[in-house]
C-alpha positions as CSV (number, residue, x, y, z in Angstrom):
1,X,0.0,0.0,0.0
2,X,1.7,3.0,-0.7
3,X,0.8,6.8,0.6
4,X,0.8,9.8,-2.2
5,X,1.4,12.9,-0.7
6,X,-0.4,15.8,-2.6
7,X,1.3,18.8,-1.4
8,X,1.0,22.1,-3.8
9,X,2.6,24.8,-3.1
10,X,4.7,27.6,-5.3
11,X,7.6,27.0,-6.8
12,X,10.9,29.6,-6.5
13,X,10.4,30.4,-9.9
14,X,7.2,31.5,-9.0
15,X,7.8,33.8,-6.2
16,X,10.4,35.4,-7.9
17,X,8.1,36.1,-10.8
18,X,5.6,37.8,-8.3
19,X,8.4,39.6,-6.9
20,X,9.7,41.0,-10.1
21,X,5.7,42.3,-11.1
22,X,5.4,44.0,-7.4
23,X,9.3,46.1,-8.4
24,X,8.1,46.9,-12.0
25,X,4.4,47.7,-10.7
26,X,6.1,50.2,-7.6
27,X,8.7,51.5,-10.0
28,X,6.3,52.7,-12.5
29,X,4.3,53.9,-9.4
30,X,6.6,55.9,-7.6
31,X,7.5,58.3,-10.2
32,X,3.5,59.5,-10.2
33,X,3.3,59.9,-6.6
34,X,6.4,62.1,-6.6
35,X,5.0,63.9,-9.6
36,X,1.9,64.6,-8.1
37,X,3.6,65.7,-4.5
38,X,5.2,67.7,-6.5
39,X,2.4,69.8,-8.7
40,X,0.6,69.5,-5.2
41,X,3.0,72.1,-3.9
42,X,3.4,74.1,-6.5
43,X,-0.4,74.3,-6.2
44,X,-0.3,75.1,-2.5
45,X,2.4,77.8,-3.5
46,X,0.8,79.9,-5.6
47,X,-2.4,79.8,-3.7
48,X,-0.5,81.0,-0.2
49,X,0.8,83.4,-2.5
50,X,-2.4,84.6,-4.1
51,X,-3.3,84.7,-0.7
52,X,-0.8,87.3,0.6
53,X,-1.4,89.7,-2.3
54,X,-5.2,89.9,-1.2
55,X,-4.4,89.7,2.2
56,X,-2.0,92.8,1.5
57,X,-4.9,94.5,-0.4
58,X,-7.3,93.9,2.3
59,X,-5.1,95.5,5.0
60,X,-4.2,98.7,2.6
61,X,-8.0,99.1,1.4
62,X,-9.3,98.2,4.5
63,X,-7.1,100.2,6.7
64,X,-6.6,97.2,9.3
65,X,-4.4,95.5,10.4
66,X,-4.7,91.6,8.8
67,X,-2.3,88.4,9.9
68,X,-2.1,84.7,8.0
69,X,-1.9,82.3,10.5
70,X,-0.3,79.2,9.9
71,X,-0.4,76.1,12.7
72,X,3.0,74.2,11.7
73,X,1.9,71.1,13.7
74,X,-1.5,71.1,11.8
75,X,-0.6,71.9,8.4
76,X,-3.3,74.4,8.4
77,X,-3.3,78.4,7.8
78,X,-6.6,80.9,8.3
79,X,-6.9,84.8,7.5
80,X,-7.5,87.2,11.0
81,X,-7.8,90.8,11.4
82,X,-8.3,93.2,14.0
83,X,-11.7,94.8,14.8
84,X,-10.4,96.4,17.5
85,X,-11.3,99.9,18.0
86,X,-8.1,101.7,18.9
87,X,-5.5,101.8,17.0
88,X,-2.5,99.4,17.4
89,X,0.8,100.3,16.4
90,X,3.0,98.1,14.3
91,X,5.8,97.8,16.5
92,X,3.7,96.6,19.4
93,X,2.7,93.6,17.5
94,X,5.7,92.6,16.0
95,X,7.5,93.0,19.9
96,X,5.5,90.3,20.5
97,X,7.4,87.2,21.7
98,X,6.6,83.7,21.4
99,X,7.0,82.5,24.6
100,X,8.7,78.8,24.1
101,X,7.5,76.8,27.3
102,X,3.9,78.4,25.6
103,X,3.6,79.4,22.1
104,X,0.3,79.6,21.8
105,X,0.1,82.2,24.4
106,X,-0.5,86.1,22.9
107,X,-0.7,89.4,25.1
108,X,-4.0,90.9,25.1
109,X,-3.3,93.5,22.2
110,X,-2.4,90.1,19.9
111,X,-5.8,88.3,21.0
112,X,-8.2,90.9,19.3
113,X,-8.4,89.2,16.1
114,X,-10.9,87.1,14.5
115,X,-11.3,85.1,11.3
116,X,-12.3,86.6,8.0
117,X,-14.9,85.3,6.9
118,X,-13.9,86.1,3.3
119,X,-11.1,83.9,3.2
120,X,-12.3,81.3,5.4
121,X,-14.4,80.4,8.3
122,X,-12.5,77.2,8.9
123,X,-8.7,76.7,8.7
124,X,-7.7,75.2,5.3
125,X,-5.8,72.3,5.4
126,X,-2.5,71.8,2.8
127,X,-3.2,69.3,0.5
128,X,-2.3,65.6,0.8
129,X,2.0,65.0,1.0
130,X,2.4,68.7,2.0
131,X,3.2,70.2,5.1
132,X,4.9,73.4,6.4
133,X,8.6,73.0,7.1
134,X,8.3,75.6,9.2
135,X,8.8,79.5,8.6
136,X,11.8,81.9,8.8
137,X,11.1,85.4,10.6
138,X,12.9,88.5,10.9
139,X,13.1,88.9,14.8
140,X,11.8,85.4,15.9
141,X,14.1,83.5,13.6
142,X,13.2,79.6,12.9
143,X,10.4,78.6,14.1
144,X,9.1,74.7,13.5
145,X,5.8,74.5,15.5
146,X,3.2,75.6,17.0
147,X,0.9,79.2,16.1
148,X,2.5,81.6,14.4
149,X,1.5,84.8,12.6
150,X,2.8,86.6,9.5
151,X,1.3,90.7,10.4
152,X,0.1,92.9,7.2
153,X,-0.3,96.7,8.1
154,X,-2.3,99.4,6.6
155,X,0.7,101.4,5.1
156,X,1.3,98.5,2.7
157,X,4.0,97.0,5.2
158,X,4.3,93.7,6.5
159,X,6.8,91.1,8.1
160,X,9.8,89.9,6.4
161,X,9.0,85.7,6.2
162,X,10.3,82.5,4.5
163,X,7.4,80.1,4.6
164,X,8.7,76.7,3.6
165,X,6.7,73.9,1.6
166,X,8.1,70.8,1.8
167,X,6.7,66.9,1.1
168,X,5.5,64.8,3.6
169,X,7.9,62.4,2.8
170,X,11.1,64.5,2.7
171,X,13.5,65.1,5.5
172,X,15.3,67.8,4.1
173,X,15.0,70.5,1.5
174,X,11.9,71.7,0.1
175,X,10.4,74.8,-1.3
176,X,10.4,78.6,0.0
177,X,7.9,81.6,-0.7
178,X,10.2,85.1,0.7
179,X,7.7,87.4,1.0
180,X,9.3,91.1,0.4
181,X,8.4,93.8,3.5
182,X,8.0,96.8,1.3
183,X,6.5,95.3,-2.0
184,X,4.2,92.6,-0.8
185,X,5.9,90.8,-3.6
186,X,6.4,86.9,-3.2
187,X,8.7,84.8,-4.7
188,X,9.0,80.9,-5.2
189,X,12.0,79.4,-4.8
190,X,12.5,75.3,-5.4
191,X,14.9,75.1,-2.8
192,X,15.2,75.8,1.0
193,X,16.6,79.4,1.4
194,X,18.3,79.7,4.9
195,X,18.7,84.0,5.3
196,X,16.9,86.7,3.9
């Protein structure tokens, strides 16, 4: 009497065919994903820059003072101005310190701002594979996280910033938008700029 064993199973030949479809299928793949990370910030670059130019507008028309504010942890940014009632000097904002064991924490002259409705009611978020890399100021210098504020004044002044684009996926370099002081002008760079 003799036993057959049945046993199937896949050969090596087999697996490594499998194998070699899942490389060709990723490396056809990956090059599309990169590409659209890619035209997503590009996309997400000139709309924060559209963005500043009305926000500029607003503040000069509008005679108030406006701010974008962009949460680095979130990947979010909103339009706020000031209804305040008395006047609020330029130079008292931008002393305002962030306060690194809190830096959501604002004096009271910083708090009286409110969301424009125009622009948004709700924070917009970036698009999918983009985040902030975090944003170069004048007088704070780096910062990575948290709150933080970019001030446009009535006399067609605002703050000297670098915001920085960057993929989800990559550690270092990236994009920056310089946004000019006395223009309002904006310029895209496709590289990390480190000084003003």
């Amino acid at each position: 009497m003799s036993v057959s064993h049945n046993k199937k199973g896949f050969t090596l030949i087999e697996i490594l065919l499998v194998l070699a479809i899942i490389v060709l299928v990723l490396s056809f793949g990956m090059p599309v994903v990169s590409r659209i990370t890619g035209q997503n910030i590009n996309t997400s670059a000139r709309k924060l820059t559209a963005l500043i130019r009305g926000v500029r507008t607003d503040a000069i028309l509008l005679n108030s003072i406006y701010r974008l504010s962009l949460d680095l942890d979130k990947n979010t940014y909103s339009v706020e101005s000031r209804d305040g009632a008395e006047p609020l000097s330029e130079l008292a904002l931008l002393s305002v310190k962030r306060d690194p064991k809190n830096p959501d924490a604002v004096n009271a002259a910083a708090s009286d701002f409110k969301v424009v409705d125009k622009y948004n009611k709700e924070p917009k978020n970036l698009p999918p594979g983009v985040v902030f890399n975090g944003l170069l100021k004048e007088k704070e210098g780096k910062i990575t996280e948290g709150i933080t504020y970019i001030y446009f004044f009535p006399n067609g002044l605002n703050e000297k910033a670098i915001v920085y684009l960057n993929s989800q996926s990559a550690k270092e370099g990236g994009y920056s938008l310089f946004i000019h002081p006395t223009s309002g002008k904006v310029e895209f760079f496709k590289q990390k700029i480190d000084s003003f």
